[in-house]
VEXSE-244774 format. One line per 2 residues: number of its first residue (from 1); their letters; for each residue x, y, z of C-alpha. Coordinates in steps of 0.05 Angstrom, whole numbers. Layout:
NUM> a> X,Y,Z; ...
This chain:
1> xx> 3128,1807,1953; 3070,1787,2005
3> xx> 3019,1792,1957; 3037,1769,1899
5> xx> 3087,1711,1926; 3049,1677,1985
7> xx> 3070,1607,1965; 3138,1626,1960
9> xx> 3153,1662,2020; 3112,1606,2057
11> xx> 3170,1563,2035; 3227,1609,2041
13> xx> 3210,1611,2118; 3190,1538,2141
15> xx> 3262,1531,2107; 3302,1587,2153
17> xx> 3265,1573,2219; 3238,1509,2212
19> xx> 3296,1487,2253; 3304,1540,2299
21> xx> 3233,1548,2335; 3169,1512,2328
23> xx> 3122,1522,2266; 3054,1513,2264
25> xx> 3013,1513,2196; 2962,1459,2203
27> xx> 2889,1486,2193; 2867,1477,2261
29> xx> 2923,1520,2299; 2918,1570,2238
31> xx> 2840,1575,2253; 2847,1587,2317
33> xx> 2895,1635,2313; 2847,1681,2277
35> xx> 2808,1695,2333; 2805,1724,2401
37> xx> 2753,1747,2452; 2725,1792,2406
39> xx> 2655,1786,2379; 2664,1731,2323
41> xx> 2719,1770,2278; 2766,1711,2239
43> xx> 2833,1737,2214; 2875,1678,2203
45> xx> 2957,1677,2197; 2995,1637,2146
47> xx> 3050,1616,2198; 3047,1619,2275
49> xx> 3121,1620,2299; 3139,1605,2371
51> xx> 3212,1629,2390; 3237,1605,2449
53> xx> 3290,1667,2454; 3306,1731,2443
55> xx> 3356,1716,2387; 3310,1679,2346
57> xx> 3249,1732,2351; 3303,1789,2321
59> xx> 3321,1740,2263; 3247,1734,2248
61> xx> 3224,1806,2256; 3292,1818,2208
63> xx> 3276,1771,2156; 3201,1797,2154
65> xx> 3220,1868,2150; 3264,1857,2091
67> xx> 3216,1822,2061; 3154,1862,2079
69> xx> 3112,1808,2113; 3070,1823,2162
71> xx> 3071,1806,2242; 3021,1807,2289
73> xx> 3050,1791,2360; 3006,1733,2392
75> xx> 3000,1726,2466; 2942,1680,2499
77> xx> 2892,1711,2454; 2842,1743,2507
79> xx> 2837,1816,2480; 2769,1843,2466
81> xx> 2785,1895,2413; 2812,1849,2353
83> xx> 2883,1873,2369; 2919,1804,2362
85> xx> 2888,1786,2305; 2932,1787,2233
87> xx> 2877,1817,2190; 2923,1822,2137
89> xx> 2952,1751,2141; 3021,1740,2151
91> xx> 3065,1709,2209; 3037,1709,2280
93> xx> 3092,1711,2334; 3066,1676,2386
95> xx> 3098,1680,2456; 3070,1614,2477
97> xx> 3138,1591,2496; 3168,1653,2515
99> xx> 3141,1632,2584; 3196,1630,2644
101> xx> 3198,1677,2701; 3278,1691,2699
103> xx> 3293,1721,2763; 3258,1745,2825
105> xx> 3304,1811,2865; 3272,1802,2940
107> xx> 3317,1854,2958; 3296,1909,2909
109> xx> 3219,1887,2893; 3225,1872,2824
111> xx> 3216,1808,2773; 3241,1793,2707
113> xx> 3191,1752,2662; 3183,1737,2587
115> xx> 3119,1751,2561; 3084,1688,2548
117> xx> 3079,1678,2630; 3004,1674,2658
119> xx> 2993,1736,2696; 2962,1686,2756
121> xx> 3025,1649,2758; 3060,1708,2772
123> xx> 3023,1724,2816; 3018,1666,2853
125> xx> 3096,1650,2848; 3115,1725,2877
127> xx> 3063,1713,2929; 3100,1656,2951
129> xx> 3153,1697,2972; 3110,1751,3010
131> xx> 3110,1798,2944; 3061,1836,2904
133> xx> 3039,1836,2835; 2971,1872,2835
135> xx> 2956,1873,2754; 2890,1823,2744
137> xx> 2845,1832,2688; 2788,1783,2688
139> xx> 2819,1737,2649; 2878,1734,2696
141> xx> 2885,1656,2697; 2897,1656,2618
143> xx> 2926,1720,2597; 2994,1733,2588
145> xx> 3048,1792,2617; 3054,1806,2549
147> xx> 2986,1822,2522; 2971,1859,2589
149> xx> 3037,1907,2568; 3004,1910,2498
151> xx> 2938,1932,2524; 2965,1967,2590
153> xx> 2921,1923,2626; 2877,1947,2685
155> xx> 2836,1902,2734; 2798,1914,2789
157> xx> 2855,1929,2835; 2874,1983,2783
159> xx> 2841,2032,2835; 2892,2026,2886
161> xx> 2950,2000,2863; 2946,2030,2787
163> xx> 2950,1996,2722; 2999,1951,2678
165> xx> 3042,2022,2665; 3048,2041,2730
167> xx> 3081,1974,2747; 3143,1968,2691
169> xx> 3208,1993,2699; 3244,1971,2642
171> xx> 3227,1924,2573; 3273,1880,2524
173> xx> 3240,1896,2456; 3255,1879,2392
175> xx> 3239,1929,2329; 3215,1918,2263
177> xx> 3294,1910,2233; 3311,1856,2286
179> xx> 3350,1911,2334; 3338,1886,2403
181> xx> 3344,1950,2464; 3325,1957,2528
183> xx> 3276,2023,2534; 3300,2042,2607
185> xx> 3326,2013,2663; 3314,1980,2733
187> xx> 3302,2029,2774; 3243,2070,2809
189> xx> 3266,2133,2785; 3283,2145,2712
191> xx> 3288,2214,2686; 3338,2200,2627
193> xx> 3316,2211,2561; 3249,2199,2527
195> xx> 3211,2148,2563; 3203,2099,2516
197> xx> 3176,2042,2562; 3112,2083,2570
199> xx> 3109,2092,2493; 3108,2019,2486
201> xx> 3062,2001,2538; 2993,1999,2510
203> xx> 3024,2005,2438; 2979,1944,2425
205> xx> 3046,1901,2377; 3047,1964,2323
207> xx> 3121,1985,2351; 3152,1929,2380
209> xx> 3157,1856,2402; 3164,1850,2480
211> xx> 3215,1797,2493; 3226,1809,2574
213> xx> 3197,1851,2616; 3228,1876,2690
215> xx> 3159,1895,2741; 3153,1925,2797
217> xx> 3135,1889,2859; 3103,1908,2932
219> xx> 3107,1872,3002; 3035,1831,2998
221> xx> 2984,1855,3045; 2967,1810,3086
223> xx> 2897,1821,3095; 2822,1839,3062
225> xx> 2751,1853,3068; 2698,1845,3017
227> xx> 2628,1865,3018; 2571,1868,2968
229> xx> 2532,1929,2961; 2457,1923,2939
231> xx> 2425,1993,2919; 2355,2011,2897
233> xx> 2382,2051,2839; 2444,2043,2786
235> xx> 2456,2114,2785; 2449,2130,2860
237> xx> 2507,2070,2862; 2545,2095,2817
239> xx> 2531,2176,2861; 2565,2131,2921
241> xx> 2631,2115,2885; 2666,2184,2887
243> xx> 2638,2197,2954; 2674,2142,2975
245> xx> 2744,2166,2965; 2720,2239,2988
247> xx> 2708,2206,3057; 2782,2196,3055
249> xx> 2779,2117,3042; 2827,2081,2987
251> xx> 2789,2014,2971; 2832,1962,2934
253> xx> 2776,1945,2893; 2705,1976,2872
255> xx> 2667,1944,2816; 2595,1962,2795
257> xx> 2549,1912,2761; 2482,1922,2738
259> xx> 2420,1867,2770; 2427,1838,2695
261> xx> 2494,1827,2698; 2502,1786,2767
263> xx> 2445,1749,2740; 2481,1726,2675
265> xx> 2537,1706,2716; 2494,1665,2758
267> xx> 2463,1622,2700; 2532,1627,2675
269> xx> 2569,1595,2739; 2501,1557,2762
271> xx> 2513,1591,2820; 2448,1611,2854
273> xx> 2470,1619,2919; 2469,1697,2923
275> xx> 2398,1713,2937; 2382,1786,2898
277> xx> 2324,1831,2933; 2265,1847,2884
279> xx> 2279,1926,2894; 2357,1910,2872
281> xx> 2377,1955,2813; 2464,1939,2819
283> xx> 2514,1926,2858; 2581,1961,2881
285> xx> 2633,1906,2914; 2683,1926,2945
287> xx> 2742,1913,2979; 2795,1937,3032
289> xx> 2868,1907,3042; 2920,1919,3095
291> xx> 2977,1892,3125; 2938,1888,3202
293> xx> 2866,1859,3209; 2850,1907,3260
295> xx> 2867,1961,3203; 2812,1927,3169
297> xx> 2752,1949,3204; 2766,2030,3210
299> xx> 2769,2038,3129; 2695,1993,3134
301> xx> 2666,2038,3180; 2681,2105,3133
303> xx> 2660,2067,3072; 2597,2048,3105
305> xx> 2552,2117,3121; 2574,2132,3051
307> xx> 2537,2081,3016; 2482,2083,3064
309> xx> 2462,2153,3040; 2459,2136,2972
311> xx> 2414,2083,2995; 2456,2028,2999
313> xx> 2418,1965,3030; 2457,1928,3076
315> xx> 2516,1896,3054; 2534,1819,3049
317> xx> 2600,1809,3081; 2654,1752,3053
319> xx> 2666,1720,3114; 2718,1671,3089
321> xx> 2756,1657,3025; 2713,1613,3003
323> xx> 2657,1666,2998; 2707,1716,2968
325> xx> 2724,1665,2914; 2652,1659,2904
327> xx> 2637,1738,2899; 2693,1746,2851
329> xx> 2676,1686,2806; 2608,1718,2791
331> xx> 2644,1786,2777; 2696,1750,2739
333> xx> 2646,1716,2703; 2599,1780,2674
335> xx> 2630,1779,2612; 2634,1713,2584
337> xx> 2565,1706,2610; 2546,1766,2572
339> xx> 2575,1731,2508; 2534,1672,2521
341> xx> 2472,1699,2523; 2474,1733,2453
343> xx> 2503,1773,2405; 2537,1828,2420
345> xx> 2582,1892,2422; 2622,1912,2483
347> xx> 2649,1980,2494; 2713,2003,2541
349> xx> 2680,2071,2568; 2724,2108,2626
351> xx> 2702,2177,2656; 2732,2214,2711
353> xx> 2692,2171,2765; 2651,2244,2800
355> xx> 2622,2236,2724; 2603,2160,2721
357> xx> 2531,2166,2735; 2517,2212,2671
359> xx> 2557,2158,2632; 2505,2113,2655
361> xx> 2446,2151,2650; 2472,2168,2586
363> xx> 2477,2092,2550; 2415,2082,2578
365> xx> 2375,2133,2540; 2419,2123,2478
367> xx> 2401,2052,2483; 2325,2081,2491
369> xx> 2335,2120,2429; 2364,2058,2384
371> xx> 2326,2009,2414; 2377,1963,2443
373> xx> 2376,1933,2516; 2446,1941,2549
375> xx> 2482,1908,2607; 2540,1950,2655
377> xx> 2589,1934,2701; 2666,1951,2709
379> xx> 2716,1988,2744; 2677,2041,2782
381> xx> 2733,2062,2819; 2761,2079,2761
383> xx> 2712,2111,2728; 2719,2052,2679
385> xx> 2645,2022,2651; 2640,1960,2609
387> xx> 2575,1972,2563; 2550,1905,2536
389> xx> 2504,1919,2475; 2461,1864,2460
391> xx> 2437,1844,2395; 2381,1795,2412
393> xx> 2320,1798,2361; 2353,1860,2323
395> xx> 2357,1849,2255; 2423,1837,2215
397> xx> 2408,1894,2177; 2385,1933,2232
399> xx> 2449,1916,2269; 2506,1926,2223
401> xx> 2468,2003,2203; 2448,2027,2267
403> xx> 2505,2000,2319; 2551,2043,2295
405> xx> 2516,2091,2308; 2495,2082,2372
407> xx> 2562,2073,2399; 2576,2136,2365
409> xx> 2532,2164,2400; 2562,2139,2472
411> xx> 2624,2151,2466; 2614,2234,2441
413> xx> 2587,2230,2508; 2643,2197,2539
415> xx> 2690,2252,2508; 2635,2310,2528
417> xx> 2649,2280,2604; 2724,2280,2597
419> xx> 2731,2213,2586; 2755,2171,2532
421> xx> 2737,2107,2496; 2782,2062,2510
423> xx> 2798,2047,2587; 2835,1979,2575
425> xx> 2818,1943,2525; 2856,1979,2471
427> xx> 2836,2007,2400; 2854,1951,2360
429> xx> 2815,1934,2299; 2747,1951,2327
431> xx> 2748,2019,2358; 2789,2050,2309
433> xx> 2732,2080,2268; 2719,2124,2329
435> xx> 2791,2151,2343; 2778,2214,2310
437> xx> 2736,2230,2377; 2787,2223,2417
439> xx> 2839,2250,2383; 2848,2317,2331
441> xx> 2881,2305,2260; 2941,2332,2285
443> xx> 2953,2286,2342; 2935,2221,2298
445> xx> 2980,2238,2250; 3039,2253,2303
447> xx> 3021,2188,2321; 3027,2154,2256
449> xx> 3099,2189,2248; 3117,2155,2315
451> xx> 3097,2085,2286; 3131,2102,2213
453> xx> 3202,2114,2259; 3199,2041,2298
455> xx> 3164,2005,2239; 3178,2047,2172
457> xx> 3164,1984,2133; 3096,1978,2169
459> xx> 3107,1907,2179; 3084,1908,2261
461> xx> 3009,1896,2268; 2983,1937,2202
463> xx> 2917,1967,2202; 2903,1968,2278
465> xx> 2888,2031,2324; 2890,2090,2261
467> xx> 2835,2105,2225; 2847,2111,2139
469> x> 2878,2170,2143
C-alpha cells in the first residue's frame, strides 16, 4: 500500500490523528526532518507526528503496522550515523513533545523522563537536588534521553561512570503492533528473564519506540580538577592513557585531541586564548571528581609522573569554572569545527585503550597510503577515537571510489586490535556496509531474526544497521 498509494494514505492519516497530536507536512519542517548531523545525507518523511502520550504513539505505530508504512523515531536529530533519518519515506515520530521529566525518587536515586527531554536539562534539574546524571555526549545541550537510549550514548564521563546502558533500569516501549510493555523493572538488580532493556538500548528505533524511560541516578560529587596535557608526540599521548589507570587512578574524564583539532575549535569558537607550544603534537585533558577537595589533589599527584614519562609538558590547570567552561567548549567544539572546515567522513573507532596508539598510528599511515589528511580526538579513556577524514581538494570521483576504501581499511584494523567500529555513534545508514567486519553471517542473521520478532512487518526504521543480506 506505501508505494503505490502515497496520496491516499497521506489522507487517511491527517484524517485519524489530525486531531489527536500535532502534524507537520509543510516543506520546510519536512526538509528538515531529512537530515541530521551526518555528512549532507537528505531523507525526507511524508508526515512528522508529535504525540504528546503514550496512548497516542501505540495508535500510530498500530495503524502503520497494519498498513505497512514506515516509522523512523525522531528525537533532536544530532546522530552522526544517518540513523534518524526515514530513507524510505514514511511517518517520522518525533518526540519533540514527549518532553516532561515525570518524577524524581530522592530516596532511591532514580528519575522517570519521556524521551524528548534535553539530556542538559536533566542534568541540570537532578543536580538541583544534589543528584547525578553523568551521560553527556557533546551535543548534550540539544540531544535528547531518547536518541542517547537509541545510540547508547557515551561522553566523556563514559570512563568513570559508564555509558547510556549502564544507567537504565527499566523502559516504556511501544512495538511495531501498538503493544505498549515495560522491559524490566526499577530496581538495581534484575535477574528475571531476558533482559530486554539492554536489547533495546542502542537498538537505534529498528525494535521499538521509547515512550518513558526510568535512570539511574548518583549523589553529585561535589568537586573537580581539570588539566590540559601538551605532549611532543600523539602516540606517546595516547602510550600515557593506559598507564594512567595502571597507576591505580580512575579519572572522570580523559579526552585526546590532535594539535589540528584544538586548532579548528579555536577558529571555530574565536577563542585564541589557549596559547599551543610549537613542539605540541595533542593533547590529553583530563579530569578528577570527588566528593572532598582535599581528595582532589592525591589522584593529581599519581596522574602526574605518569604523563611526565611519556613526555608530557607541563600541564595548564583550570583554576576556576570559568576556565573549565572554556577547556570544555573547545573540546565540545572539535566536531562541528571539523564540519566547518570541509567535507568530510567521520568514523566511531573504539579499541581496548592498552591498544589506542596502534589505532592511531594506524589511520595515519592508511591516510598516507590514500592520500587523505585526518584529524583525531575522542574518548581515550575509553579507548574510543573519533577519525575525521577530510575531503578538501580530493576529487568527487576520487572521493566517492577510494573512501570506502580507506575506511575499510581502518576499521580491519580496528577489529585486528579487538576493537570494533562503532563506539557510540551507532550503525545507522552509514556504517552498515562494514558490519560484516564486525560481525560473522551467522550472528547478522540472528540478529535480523531478533528484529523480524518485534517488527515482523519491518515497519521500525527499515534499511538501517544490516547489510543486504
Amino acid at each position: 500500500m506505501f508505494d503505490g498509494m502515497m496520496d491516499l494514505w497521506i489522507k487517511s492519516f491527517e484524517e485519524e490523528f489530525g486531531g489527536r497530536c500535532r502534524l507537520r507536512m509543510d516543506g520546510e519542517s519536512l526538509h528538515d526532518a531529512g537530515s541530521d548531523h551526518t555528512e549532507d545525507l537528505h531523507f525526507p518523511p511524508q508526515v512528522i507526528a508529535e504525540p504528546e502520550d503514550t496512548e497516542c504513539v501505540s495508535q500510530i505505530l498500530r495503524w502503520a503496522n497494519d498498513r505497512g508504512v514506515p516509522v523512523t523515531p525522531a528525537g533532536a536529530l544530532t546522530g552522526l550515523s544517518g540513523g534518524a533519518l526515514p530513507i524510505n519515506g514514511g511517518i517520522a515520530l518525533s518526540t519533540r513533545k514527549m518532553n516532561q521529566i515525570v518524577a524524581v525518587d530522592e530516596t532511591n536515586h532514580q528519575v522517570r523522563v519521556q524521551p524528548g527531554v534535553i539530556v542538559q536539562e536533566l542534568q541540570e534539574h537532578v543536580e538541583s537536588k544534589g543528584l547525578f546524571y553523568a551521560v553527556d555526549p557533546a551535543s548534550r545541550g540539544t540531544c535528547t534521553i531518547g536518541g542517547n537510549i537509541a545510540e547508547n550514548s557515551g561522553g566523556p564521563r563514559a570512563v568513570k561512570y559508564g555509558v547510556t546502558k549502564d544507567w537504565v533500569l527499566n523502559l516504556e516501549v511501544v512495538l511495531a503492533d501498538g503493544t505498549v510493555l515495560n522491559t524490566g523493572a526499577n530496581t538495581l538488580k534484575n535477574s528475571t528473564g531476558y533482559n530486554l532493556t539492554s536489547l533495546i538500548v542502542g537498538s537505534e528505533g529498528t525494535l521499538a519506540f521509547v515512550t518513558e524511560a526510568t535512570l539511574k541516578l548518583l549523589p553529585r560529587p561535589s568537586c573537580n580538577a581539570l588539566m590540559l596535557v601538551p605532549f611532543e608526540s600523539a602516540e606517546k599521548a595516547c602510550h600515557a592513557v593506559s598507564e594512567i589507570f595502571k597507576s591505580g587512578s580512575q579519572p572522570s574524564a580523559l579526552e585526546f585531541m590532535e594539535r589540528s583539532a584544538i586548532e579548528l575549535a579555536q577558529a571555530f569558537t574565536g577563542d585564541y586564548s589557549l596559547e599551543l607550544l610549537p613542539e605540541t603534537s595533542a593533547h590529553l585533558l583530563i579530569e578528577v571528581d570527588a566528593f572532598r577537595f582535599d581528595d582532589l589533589m592525591p589522584q593529581v599527584e599519581r596522574i602526574l609522573p605518569v604523563v611526565e614519562a611519556f613526555g608530557g609538558a607541563e600541564p595548564l590547570f583550570a583554576d576556576d569554572e570559568a576556565a573549565k567552561n572554556k577547556l570544555w567548549r573547545l573540546r565540545r567544539s572539535v566536531g562541528e569545527a571539523v564540519k566547518a572546515k570541509s567535507t568530510y567522513k567521520e568514523e566511531d573507532t573504539v579499541v581496548p585503550r592498552g591498544a589506542l596508539p596502534d589505532l592511531i598510528k594506524a589511520v595515519k599511515a592508511v591516510g598516507s597510503d590514500f592520500g587523505f589528511e585526518s584529524i583525531c580526538y575522542g574518548h581515550a579513556g575509553d579507548g574510543n577515537l573519533h577519525v575525521n577524514i577530510l575531503k578538501q581538494d580530493i576529487s568527487d570521483e576520487r572521493w566517492d571510489q577510494e573512501l570506502p576504501m580507506a575506511i575499510r581499511s581502518i576499521f580491519q584494523k580496528v577489529v585486528d586490535l579487538g576493537g570494533t567500529i562503532s563506539g557510540e555513534h551507532g550503525i545507522g545508514l552509514v556504517q552498515k556496509p562494514f558490519m560484516d567486519l564486525a560481525f560473522s553471517e551467522r550472528t547478522l542473521q540472528l540478529q535480523r531474526d531478533i528484529k523480524k520478532v518485534f517488527d515482523p512487518n519491518g515497519i521500525f526504521n527499515p534499511g538501517k544497521i544490516f547489510p543486504e543480506a
